[in-house]
N, C-alpha and C positions, 0 to 999 in steps of 0.2 A: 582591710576588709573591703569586699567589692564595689567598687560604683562603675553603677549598670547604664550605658547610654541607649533611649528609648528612641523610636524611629524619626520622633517629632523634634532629636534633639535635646532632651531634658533630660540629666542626671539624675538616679536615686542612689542614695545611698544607704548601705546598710553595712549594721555594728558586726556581724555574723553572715558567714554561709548563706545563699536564701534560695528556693527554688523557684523555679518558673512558675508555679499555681502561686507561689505566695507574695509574688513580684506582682502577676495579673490580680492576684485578691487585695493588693494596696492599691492601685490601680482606679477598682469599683467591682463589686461586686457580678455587677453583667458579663464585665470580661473573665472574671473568677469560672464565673458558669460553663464560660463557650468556652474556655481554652480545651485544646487536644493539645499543645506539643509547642515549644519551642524553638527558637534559631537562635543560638550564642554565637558571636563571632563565624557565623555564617555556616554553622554545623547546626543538623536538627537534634534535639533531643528529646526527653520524656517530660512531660511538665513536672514529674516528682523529682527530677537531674537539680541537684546545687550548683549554683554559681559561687564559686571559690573565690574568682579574681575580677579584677576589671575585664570589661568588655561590655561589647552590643549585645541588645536583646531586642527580638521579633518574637511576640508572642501570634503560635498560629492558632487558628480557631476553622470552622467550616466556611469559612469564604474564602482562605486560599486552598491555592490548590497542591499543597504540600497538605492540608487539612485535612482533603477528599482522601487524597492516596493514603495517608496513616488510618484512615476508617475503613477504607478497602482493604489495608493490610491488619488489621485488623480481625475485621471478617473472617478472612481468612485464617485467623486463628481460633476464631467462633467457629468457624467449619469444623476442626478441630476437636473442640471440645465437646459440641453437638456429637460427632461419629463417635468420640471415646465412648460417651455414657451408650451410647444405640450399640453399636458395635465394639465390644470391651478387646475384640480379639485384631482389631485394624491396627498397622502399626502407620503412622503419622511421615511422611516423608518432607516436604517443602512445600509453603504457600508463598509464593511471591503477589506483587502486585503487578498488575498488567493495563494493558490501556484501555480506560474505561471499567476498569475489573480486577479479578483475583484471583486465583485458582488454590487449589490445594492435591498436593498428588498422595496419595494411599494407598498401602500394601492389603491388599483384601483379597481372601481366599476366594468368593464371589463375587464377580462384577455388579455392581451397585444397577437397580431399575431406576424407571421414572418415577416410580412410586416410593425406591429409598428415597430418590432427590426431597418428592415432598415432607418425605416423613422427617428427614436429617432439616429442612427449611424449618417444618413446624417446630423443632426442637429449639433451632436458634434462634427463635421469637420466645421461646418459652423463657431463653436464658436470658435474653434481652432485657425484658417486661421486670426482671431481677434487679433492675441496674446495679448489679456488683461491680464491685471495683476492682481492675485488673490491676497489678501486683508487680513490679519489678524488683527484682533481687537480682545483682552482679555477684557472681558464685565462681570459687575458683575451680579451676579445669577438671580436678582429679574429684570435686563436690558433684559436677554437672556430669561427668561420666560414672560415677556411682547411684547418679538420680535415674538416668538414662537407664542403666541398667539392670538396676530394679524395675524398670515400670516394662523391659522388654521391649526394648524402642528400637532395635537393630539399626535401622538409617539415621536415625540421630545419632546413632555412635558412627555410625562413617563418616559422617557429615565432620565431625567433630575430628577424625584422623586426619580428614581435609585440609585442618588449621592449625597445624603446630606452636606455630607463632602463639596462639593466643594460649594466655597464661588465667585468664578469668572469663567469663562469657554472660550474657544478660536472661536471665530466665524470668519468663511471663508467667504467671497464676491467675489463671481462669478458674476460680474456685481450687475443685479439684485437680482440675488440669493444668498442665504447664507445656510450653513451647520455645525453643531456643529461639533468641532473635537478636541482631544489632538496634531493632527497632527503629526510631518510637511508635506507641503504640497510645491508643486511647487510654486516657486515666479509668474510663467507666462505660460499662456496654450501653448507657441511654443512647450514647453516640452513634449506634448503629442499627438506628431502624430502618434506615431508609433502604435497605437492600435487596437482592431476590436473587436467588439461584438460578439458571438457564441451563447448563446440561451437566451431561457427565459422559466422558470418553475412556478412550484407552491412552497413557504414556509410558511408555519405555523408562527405565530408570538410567539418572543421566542421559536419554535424550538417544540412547543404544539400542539398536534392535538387536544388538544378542544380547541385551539384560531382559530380566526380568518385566513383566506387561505392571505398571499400577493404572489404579484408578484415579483420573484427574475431575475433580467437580471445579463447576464454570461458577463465578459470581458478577453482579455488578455491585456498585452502592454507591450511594450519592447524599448529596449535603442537604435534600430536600427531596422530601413527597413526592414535587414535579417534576424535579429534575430527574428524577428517578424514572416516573412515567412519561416524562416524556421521551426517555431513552429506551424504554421499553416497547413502545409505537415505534421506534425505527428499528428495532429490532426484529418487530412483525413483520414491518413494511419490507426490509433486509430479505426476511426468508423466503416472502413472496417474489421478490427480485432477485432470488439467488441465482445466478449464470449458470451455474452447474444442473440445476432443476429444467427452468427454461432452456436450454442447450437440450435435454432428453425430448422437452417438452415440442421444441420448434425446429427439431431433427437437425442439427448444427453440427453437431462433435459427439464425439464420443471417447474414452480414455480403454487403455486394456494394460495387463497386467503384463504384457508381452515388449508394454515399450514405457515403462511409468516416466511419466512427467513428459510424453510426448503426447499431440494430441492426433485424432482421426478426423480429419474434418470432412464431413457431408458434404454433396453439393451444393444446397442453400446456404452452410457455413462458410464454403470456399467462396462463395459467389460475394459475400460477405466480406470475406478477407481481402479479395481482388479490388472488388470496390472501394475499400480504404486504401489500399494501395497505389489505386489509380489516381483517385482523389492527389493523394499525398506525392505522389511524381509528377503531375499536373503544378502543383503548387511548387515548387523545389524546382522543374523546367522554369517556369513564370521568376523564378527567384535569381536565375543564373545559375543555380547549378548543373555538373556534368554526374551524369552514374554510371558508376562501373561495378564489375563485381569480382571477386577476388576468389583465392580457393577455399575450402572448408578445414584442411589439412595440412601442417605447415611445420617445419623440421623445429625441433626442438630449439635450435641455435637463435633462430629469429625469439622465441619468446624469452631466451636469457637475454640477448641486446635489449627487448624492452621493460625485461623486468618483470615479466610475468610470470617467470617460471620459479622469481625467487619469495614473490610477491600474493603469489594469486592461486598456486601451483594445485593447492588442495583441493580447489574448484575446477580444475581443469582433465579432461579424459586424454589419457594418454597410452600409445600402443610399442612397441618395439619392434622393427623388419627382422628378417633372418640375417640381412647383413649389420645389425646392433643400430640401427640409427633409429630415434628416438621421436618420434610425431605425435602431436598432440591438437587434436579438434580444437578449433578457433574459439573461444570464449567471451571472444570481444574480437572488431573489426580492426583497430587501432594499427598494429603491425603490419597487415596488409594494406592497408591504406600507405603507410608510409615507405614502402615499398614501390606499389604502383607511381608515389610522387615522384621516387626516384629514378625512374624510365625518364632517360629521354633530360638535358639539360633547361631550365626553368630558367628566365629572366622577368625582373621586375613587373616589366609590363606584362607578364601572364600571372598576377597577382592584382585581387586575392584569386584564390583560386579555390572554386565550393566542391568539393567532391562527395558524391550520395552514393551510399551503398544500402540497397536492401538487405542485408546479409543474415545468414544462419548462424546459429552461435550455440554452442554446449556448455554448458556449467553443471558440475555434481553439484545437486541439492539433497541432502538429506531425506530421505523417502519420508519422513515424519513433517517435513517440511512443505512437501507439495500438495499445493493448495487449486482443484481445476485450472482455468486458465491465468491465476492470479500469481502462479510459481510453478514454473516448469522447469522443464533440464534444456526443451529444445526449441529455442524461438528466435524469432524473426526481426531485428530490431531495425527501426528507419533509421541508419547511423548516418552522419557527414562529417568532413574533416574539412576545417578552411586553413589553407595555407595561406599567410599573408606576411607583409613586412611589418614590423613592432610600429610604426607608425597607425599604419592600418587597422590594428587590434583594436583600440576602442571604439570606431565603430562598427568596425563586424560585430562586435559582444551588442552593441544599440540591437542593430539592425536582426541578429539572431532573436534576440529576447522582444521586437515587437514582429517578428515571424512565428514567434510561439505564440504571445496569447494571442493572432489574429485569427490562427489555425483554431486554437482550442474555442475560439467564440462561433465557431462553424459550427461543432459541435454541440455548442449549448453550453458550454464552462465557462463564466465572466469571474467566476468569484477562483481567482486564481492565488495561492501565497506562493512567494518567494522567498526562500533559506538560502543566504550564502556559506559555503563549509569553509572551513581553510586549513589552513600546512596541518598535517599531523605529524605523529612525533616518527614514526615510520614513513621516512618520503627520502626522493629521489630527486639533487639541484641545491642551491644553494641558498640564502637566504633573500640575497641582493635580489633571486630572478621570482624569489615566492612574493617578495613585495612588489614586484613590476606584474605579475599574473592576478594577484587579489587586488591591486588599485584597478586593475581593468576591468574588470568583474563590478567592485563596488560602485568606480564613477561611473560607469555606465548606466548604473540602474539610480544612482542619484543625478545623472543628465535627465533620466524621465523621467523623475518625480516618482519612482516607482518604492513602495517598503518594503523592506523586506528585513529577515530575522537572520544573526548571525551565531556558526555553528562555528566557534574555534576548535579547531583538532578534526575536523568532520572532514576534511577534502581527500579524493584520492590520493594515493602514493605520488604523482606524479604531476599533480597541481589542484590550484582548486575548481572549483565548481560550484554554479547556479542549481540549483532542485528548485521543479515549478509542481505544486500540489494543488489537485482540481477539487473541491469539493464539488459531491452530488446532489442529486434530487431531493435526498435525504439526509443532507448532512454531513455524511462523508468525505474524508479529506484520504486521497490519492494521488500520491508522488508516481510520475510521470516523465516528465520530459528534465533532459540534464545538458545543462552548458559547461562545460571545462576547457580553461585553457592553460596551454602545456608549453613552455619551452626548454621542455628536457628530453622527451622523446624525437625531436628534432637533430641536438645535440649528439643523443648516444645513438641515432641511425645516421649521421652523419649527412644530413640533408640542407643543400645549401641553393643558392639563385644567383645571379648574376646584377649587383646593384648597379645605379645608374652610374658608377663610376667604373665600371668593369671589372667588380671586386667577384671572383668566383664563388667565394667562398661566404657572403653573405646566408644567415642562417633565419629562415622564416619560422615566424610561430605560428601553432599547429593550435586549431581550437575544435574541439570535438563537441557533436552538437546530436541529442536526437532529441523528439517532438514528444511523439506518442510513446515509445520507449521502448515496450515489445507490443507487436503489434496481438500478438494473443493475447495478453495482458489487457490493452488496450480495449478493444471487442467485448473482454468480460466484464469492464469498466460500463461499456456502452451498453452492453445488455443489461445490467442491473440501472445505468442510468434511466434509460426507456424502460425498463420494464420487458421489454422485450420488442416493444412497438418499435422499432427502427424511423427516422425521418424516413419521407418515400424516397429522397435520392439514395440511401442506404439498404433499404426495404430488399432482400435477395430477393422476394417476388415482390413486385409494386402492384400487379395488377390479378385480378382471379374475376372468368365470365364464367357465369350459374347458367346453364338452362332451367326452365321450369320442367320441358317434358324433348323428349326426342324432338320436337317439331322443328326445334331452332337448334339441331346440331350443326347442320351446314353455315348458316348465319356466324354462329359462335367460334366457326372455324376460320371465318371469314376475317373478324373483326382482331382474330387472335393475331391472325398476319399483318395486317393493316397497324397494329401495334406494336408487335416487331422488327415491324419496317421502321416506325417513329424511334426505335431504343430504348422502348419501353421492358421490364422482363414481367413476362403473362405468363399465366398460368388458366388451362381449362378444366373444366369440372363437368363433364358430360353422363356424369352415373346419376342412374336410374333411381333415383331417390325427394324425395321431400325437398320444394327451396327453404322451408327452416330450418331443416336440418344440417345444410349444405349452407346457408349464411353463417347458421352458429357455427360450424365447424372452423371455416375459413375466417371467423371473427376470433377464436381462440386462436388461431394462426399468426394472429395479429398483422393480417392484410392489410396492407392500407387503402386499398379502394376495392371493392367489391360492386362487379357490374351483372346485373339480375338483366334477363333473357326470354321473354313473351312472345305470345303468337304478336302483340301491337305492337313490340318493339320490331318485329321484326319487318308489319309492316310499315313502319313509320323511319326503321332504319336506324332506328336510335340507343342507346338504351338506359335503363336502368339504374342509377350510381348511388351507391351505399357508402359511406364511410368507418372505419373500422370503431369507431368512439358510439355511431349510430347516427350520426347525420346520414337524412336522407335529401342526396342533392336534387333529386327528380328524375324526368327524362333528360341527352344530352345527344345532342348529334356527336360523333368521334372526332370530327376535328375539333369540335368543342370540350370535349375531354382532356385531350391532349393538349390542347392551349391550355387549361384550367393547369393538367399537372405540372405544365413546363411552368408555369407561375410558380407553383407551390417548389419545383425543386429551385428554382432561381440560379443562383449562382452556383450551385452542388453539379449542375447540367454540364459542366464543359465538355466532359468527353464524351458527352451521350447528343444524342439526336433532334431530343422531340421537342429541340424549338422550332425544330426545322416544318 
């Protein structure tokens, strides 16, 4: 009979079978209460699941976070039950659990409003406030397709042709209701108060735009009151920041159905886009690197030597010539990079060697997939590739990874995490060289004293890699910049240097490195970071002059050049309108400095300075301006002017 070892270490033993509620209810009663679910021998279960034999037990409750997600999935079967009784005619397709969340997708003949949402919410408070007790029963296969089928469940019986293999399956009872699942699941709906509903959209069944349209309802839920609201405050906060809003809003971009997942960027957007760019080639010249740029279209044969095509193939757009040769839009920089290495014969001493490409890149995304600028088909990535000798490599991976977060502290991201991935079971190389690529990855970031979490099986095909995730303003954590290093696509393109002993054939390893990641990506990150308020060195316009009336149009025009001579980017406002009218407007604009224009300024020569927050800095002579903003951009100024 089993003896069960507890986390602290202590054996219990028991005469009989015994489940995980009655393990926690010898225990003490408090834990009896809080338990949601189990971990035997490192599998979660249901707290009504028997321990048979020996082994570990982890009793979970709402403090871990295997705790939160069984109460979200959960939920999600509350959704469920909620829509059965409201709508007897929906049939029920899959609730998974998601980050931070749940959904549930539904066959309904009418798309669900805002006011189902509240109405299906109110019901699963209703069911709540019941605390019944949810029900498992393992049911054999031919039981669980005869329940299905009575109740008129169509996608659960597909769901179920999915799974041949299984010979028995776990059926939940929600009262009335029942719902297939591997589980586990809450013993008892007390556990799910803390939740709330957020939207409801359209999904595709299986994830297929030629299937059938369902309705997918959004949830959150959480292990507390607070936690709860306090995720719900960033989710305001969220919508108010959303990029895609602010982008209409601050005339940036726009998207068409004519090119999905590519974007249109405005002039203020571009000006915007340039500016990060400048920025980031400013920095990357200062660093030692050389940029070059390579072509967008590249013969099939190059992406079979790297691997791409056997690898990567279904994300890639690819076209056919009249004479059958087989081209496909670049996806990634990687191959033309090691191409351009190979011009021209390489010795030691031109090692390392930093090579930067702005480059264009295409990936099919799933149309259901793309999300504004946060997933697209067509974008711009700041890529580099350092070629160096294996000596070399640990500290380019240093010196990479404190080039990252110096960059992203420019920005405003201190609070940076770092994931290492490593070998997956689908990869490219041998063992020997995956343990010389992941020791250089990890010592280097234990030479800085740096933590970071590790991701076994998570690395590309072709080595592993660093992932650096910026949390936002609000809490947000965005993966962003990636370190990889590779010595295998060196290998299979056959790219070698000259060592210091005259060996031709010396083979350098190839480390791929981008910052920002895509730089569209990036921008939608930075607009919801700011809000929209751009720092002024980022600002597409930094400056906007108001007249009050026609008097000071000449002045205004004046002061506008004397400003574009400094590098400054001005904007004038000369219409015939109200200055409150024309401050607010240019303040929703999110200007950062707003200079107002009087008959006194004019004769005083001075003007006006507003701040976009609502500091009013007073009058200012223009050189006094332009000193003040060359402060505020500081170090962001290098290519621009107006220290001058």
């Amino acid at each position: 009979m089993p003896a069960i070892t507890l986390p602290d270490g202590s054996i219990k033993n028991y005469d009989n079978p015994v489940s995980v509620y009655e393990v926690a209810a010898d225990i003490g009663p408090g834990l009896a209460s809080a338990t949601i679910a189990g971990e035997v021998d490192g599998k979660l279960c249901d707290a009504c699941d028997l321990i048979e034999r020996d082994g570990t037990l982890r009793i979970i409750t709402n403090k871990d976070e295997e705790g939160v997600d069984v109460i979200r999935h959960s939920c999600a079967h509350l959704i469920g039950h909620a829509v059965k009784q409201l709508f007897p005619e929906a049939n029920m397709v899959i609730g998974p659990v998601i980050e931070n969340g749940f959904y549930y997708d539904i066959a309904v003949e009418k798309p669900f409003t805002s006011d189902d949402l509240q109405v299906i919410e109110d019901r699963m408070r209703s069911l709540i406030k019941q605390k019944y007790d949810v029900v498992k029963k393992m049911t054999p296969r031919d039981e669980v397709i005869a329940e299905f089928k009575n109740r008129g469940e169509q996608y659960k019986l597909k769901l179920i042709e999915d799974m041949p293999e299984e010979e028995a399956m776990g059926l939940y009872f929600h009262q009335e209701y029942l719902d297939m699942c591997r589980g586990p699941h809450v013993p008892n709906t007390s556990f799910l108060e803390n939740f709330k509903l957020t939207k409801v959209s359209g999904a595709y069944w299986r994830g297929d735009s030629r299937n059938e349209m369902l309705q997918r309802i959004y949830g959150t839920a959480w292990a507390s009151k607070k936690e709860l609201n306090v995720y719900l405050k960033q989710l305001e906060e969220a919508e108010k920041r959303d990029h895609r809003k602010l982008g209409r809003e601050l005339d940036l971009f726009h998207f068409s159905e004519e090119a999905p997942g590519s974007i249109f960027w405005h002039p203020k957007g571009w000006t915007l886009f340039r500016k990060l760019l400048d920025y980031m080639r400013e920095r990357q010249d200062r660093a030692d690197y050389v940029e070059v740029n390579t072509p967008d279209v590249m013969d099939r044969s190059l992406w079979e030597t790297s691997g791409h095509w056997f690898n990567y193939r279904e994300n890639m757009f690819s076209t056919q010539t009249e004479d059958e040769r087989i081209f496909a839009l670049k996806p990634m920089n990687c191959p033309g990079s090691v191409s351009m290495y190979a011009q021209g014969l390489k010795s030691y001493r031109d090692l390392p060697l930093r090579m930067a490409e702005f480059g264009k890149v295409h990936r099919y995304e799933p149309s259901g997939a793309l999300h504004g600028l946060m997933r697209v088909r067509h974008f711009t990535q700041d890529d580099a590739h350092i070629y160096c000798t294996e000596d070399q490599m640990a500290q380019e991976c240093i010196e990479v990874v404190a080039f990252v977060l110096d960059i992203y502290k420019d920005f405003g991201f201190e609070n940076v995490k770092i994931k290492l991935s490593t070998r997956p079971d689908n990869r490219i190389g041998t063992d020997e060289i995956w343990d010389k690529l992941e020791g250089a990855l990890s010592n280097a970031l234990d030479v800085m004293g740096l933590d970071y979490e590790l991701f076994p099986g998570e690395g590309a095909f072709y080595g592993p890699k660093l992932e650096f995730v910026l949390r936002d303003a609000i809490g947000r954590d965005w993966q962003c910049g990636t370190l990889q290093v590779d010595m295998n696509l060196p290998e299979r393109f056959d790219i070698t240097y000259v060592d210091e002993n005259g060996d031709r054939g010396a083979r350098p390893v190839m480390l791929h490195r981008a910052i920002l990641g895509s730089f569209e990506r990036f921008i939608g990150i930075l607009i919801e970071q700011y809000a929209g308020a751009m720092p002024t060195w980022l600002a597409p316009v930094q400056v906007v002059i108001l007249n009050i009336s026609q008097n000071q149009s000449t002045y205004c025009k004046k002061i506008e050049e004397t400003l574009k001579n400094k590098g400054l980017r001005v904007a004038v406002d000369l219409r015939n309108e109200k200055i409150g009218f024309k401050i607010r407007e240019h303040t929703l604009q999110k200007i950062p400095y707003l200079l107002v224009v009087g008959d006194k300024e004019v004769q005083a020569e001075t003007v006006s300075v507003r701040k976009r927050g609502g500091e009013d800095l007073g009058s200012m002579e223009i050189s006094a301006l332009c000193e003040h903003i060359s402060k505020e951009v500081g170090q962001f100024s290098r290519s621009e002017d107006t220290e001058n």
